[in-house]
N, C-alpha and C positions, 0 to 999 in steps of 0.2 A: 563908461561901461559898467550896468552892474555884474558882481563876479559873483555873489552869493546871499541865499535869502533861505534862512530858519526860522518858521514863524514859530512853531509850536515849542514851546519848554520841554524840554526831554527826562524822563526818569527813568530810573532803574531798581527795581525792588525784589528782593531773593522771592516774595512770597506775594500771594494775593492778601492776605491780613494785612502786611505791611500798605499796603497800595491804598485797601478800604479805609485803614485810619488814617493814613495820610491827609487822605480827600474825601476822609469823612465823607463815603457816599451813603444815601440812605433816604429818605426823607425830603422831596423837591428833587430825586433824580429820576429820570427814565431811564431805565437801561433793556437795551437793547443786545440780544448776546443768544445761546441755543441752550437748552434745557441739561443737555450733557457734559455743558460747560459749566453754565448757574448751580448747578448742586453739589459741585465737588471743592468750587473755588470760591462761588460770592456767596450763594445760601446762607451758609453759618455767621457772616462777616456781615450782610448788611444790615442796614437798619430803614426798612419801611419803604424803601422803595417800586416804582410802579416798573413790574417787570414786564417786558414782550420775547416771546420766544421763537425767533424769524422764522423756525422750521416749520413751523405753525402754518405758514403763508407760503408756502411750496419748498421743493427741493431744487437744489443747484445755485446758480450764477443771480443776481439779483436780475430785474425785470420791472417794466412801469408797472404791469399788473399789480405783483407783488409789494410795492412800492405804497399803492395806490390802497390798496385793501389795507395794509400797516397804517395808514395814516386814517383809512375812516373810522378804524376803530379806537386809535386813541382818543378821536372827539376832540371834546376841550378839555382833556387831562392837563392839567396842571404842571409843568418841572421849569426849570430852571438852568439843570445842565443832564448833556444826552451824556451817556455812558457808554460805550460801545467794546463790548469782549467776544471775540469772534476773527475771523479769517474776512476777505475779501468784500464778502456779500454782507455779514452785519456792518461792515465798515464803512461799503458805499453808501448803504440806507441811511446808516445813522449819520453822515456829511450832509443830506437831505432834511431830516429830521431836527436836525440843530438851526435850519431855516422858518422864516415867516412866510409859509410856505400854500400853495395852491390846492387844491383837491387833484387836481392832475396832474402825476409829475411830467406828462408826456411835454407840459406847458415849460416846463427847466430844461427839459434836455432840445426842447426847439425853440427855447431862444424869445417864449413869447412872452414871460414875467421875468424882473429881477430876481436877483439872488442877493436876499436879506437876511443876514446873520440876527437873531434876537436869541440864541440862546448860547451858553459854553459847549464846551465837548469836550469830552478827555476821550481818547484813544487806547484799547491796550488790544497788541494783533494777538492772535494764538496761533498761524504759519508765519512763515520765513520767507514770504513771500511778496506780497504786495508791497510794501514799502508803506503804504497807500495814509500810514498813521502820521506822515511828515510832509504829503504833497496836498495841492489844491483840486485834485480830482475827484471827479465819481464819476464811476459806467454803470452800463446799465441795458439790459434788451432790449429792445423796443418791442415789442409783441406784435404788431402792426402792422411793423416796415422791415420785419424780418434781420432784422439787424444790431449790433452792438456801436451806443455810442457814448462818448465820455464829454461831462463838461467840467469849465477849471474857470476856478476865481478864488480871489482871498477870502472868501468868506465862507470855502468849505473848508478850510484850512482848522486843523484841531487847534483847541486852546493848549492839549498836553499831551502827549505822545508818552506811551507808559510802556516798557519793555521787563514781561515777568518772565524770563526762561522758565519757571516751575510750568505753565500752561501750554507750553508748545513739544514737553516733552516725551506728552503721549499724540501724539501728531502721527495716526500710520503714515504708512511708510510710503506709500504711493500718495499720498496728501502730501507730504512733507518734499521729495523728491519733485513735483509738479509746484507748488509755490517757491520751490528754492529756486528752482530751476528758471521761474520767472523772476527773479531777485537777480539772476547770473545775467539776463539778457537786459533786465535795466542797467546792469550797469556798462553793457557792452555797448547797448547802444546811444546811452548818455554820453561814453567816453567819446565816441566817432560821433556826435552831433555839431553842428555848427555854433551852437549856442555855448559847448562846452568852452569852462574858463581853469583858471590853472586849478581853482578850490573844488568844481566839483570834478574832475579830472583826479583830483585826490583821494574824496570820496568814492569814484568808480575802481579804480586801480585796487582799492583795500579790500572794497565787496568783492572782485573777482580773486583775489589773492586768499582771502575765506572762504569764500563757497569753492571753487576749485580744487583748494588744497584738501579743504572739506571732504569733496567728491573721492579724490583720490583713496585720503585714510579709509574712506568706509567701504570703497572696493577692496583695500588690500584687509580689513579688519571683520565687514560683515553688516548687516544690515543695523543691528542695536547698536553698531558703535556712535552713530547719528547723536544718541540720548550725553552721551558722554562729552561731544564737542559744542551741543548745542548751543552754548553762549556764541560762536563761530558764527551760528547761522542769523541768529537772532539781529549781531550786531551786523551783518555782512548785509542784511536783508533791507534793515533801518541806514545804512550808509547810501546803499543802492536808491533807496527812496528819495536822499538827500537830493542825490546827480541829479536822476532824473526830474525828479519836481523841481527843479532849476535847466536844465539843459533837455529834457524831457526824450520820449521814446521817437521810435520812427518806424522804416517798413516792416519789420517783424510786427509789430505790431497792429499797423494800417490792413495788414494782408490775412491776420488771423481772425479778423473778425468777422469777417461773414462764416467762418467754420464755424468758432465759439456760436455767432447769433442763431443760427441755422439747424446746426448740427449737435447743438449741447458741448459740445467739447470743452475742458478743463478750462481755464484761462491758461496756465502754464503749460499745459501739454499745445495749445494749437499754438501759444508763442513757440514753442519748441519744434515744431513741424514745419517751419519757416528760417529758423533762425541761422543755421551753417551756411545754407544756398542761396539765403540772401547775402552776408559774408563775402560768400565765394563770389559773387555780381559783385561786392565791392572792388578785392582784391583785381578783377579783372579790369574795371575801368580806374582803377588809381593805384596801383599796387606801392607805390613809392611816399604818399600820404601818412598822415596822421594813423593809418590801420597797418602800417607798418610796425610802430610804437604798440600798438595792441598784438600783433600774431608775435614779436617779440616777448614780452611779458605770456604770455599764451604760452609759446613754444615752451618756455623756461620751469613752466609747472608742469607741461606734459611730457617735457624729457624728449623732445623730437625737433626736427628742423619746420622752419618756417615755412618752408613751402609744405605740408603737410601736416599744417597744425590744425586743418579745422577737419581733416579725416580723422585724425588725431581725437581730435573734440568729441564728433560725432562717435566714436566707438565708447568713449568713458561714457556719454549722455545715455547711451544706446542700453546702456549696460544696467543703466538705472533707471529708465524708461522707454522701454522699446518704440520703438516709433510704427506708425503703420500709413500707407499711400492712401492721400485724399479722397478717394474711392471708398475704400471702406469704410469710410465714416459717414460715407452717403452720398458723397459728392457727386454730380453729375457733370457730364465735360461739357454739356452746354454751358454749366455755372460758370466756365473758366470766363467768358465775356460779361457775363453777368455782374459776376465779381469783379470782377476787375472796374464795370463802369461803378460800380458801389462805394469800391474802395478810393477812386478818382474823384468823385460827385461827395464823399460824405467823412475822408480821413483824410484830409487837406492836413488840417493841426497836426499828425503824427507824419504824414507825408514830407514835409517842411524839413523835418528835421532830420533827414537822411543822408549818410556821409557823403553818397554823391547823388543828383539824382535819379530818382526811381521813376522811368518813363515807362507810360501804357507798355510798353512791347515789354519790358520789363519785369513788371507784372506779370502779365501774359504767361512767358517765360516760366517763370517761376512757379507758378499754378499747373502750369503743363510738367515741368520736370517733377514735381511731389503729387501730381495726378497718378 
């Protein structure tokens, strides 16, 4: 049984200076990252590289569109290794980018060409969120098919994983809070996954022990206190990463994606719109499992008994990102069959890994009680 797998070399660097002489970027890289990032952190630091600025290519969550428009305009630009400074969306891109790759991405995310690594990557996130610098994934919209879907192989895997706390620490606040917050449910649901082994079971238990405790301090201290702990988040974010690109996510995630593909919503916010009352469907069909060892460690940071640890939860989350009913986000209650055949027919891979199974009624369920 394998128990664990790190592909990427991990670093850590007080500064972006330090990071650009390191790996001497400049010169034969592409970098891929947002203009509001580029000018304050690489600007002055690189040397001669071919820059793209995703914002350029639409706003929000990445897309094949957007994907697809990135890639015709590099042409036959010339690099070597892809660079990636950015949250979420430059990071899925540039795991595509680092490949010998198609004019369509629609053709990766369905399975129609390989996926052929010909260049390096280095990685460096600027949220606390994704993990996404240490797993084999990329998502992505489908424009199409109305929908969000992820593919995974070693060969989206970065060559280096670069963790600069100075770039995440102007992260607002509602940025920062929605990526953390998806860091909290990787590692929730890595820890209750079938897959999980004792080593990423390690890695989950420490991300929710930092982001939590995290959570706490900056309710009892105020919203800047964030800036102050932030090495907390940074590492909590990149731990979460580890579990889950080894033990990987499940129905929170299976279930937010026709909101996310549909409706625009956050990545973290529509994981967060799922994540307690799936939980609670745990708690109900196996209460005496593996998710006992979690509302445990849970209860222990929020100061409350177990049976009332994830009303518990939901009030801290609540406090830091209000939630609001499937409805308001557009949702129509036909969609609840909809979605659900969506999520059955097309999040198999995140459905798999669910502490107990997630059956259609299930679903169901669940889209009707956050309707």
């Amino acid at each position: 049984m394998k128990l664990l797998k790190i592909v990427p070399e991990i670093y850590k660097f007080d500064n972006t200076k330090e990071f650009v002489d390191f790996f001497n970027i400049g010169k034969g890289d592409l970098i891929l990252t947002n203009k509001f990032l580029y000018e304050p952190f690489l600007k002055k630091y690189e040397k001669g590289a071919y820059v793209v600025f995703q914002e350029e290519y639409g706003a929000g969550e990445p897309s094949d569109e957007m994907i697809n428009s990135i890639i015709k305009d590099i042409g036959n630009a010339k690099y070597k290794r892809v660079v990636a400074l950015g949250g979420g969306t430059v990071i899925d891109i540039a795991k595509l980018l680092r490949l010998k790759y198609t004019k369509d991405s629609l053709d990766l995310f369905d399975g129609k060409v390989p996926l052929i690594k010909n260049k390096k990557l280095i990685i460096v996130p600027t949220t606390c969120g994704t993990g996404s610098e240490v797993t084999n994934v990329s998502v992505a919209e489908l424009k199409s098919k109305h929908t969000k879907k992820g593919i995974a192989g070693d060969q989206l895997y970065a060559d280096y994983a670069v963790l600069i706390p100075e770039v995440v620490k102007g992260l607002p606040y509602k940025f920062f809070v929605t990526s953390s917050v998806d860091a909290l449910i990787h590692a929730s649901e890595s820890y209750l996954s079938p897959k999980a082994t004792p080593y990423t079971e390690m890695f989950s238990i420490k991300a929710i022990k930092l982001i939590l405790n995290g959570y706490v301090d900056i309710l009892k201290n105020g919203q800047d206190y964030r800036t102050e702990i932030i090495d907390d988040f940074v590492l909590g974010s990149n731990y979460a990463g580890i579990a889950f690109g080894n033990a990987g996510c499940a129905a929170v995630h299976a279930l937010s994606y026709p909101i996310g593909g549909n409706y625009h919503v956050p990545h973290g916010e529509a994981n967060y719109l799922f994540f307690t009352e799936i939980f609670k469907t745990y708690v109900k069909k196996n209460p005496q499992g593996k998710i006992k060892n979690l509302n445990n460690l849970l209860s222990g940071i929020l100061h409350c008994d177990q049976n009332s640890v994830y009303e518990n939860l939901t009030k801290v989350l609540d406090k830091l990102l209000p939630r609001k009913p499937l409805r308001e986000y557009g949702m129509k209650e036909e969609e609840i069959q909809i979605f659900t055949d969506e999520v059955i027919k097309g999040q198999q891979r995140l459905l798999v890994n669910s502490y107990e199974p997630f059956s259609r009624q299930d679903i169901i369920n669940t889209y009707k009680k956050l309707y």
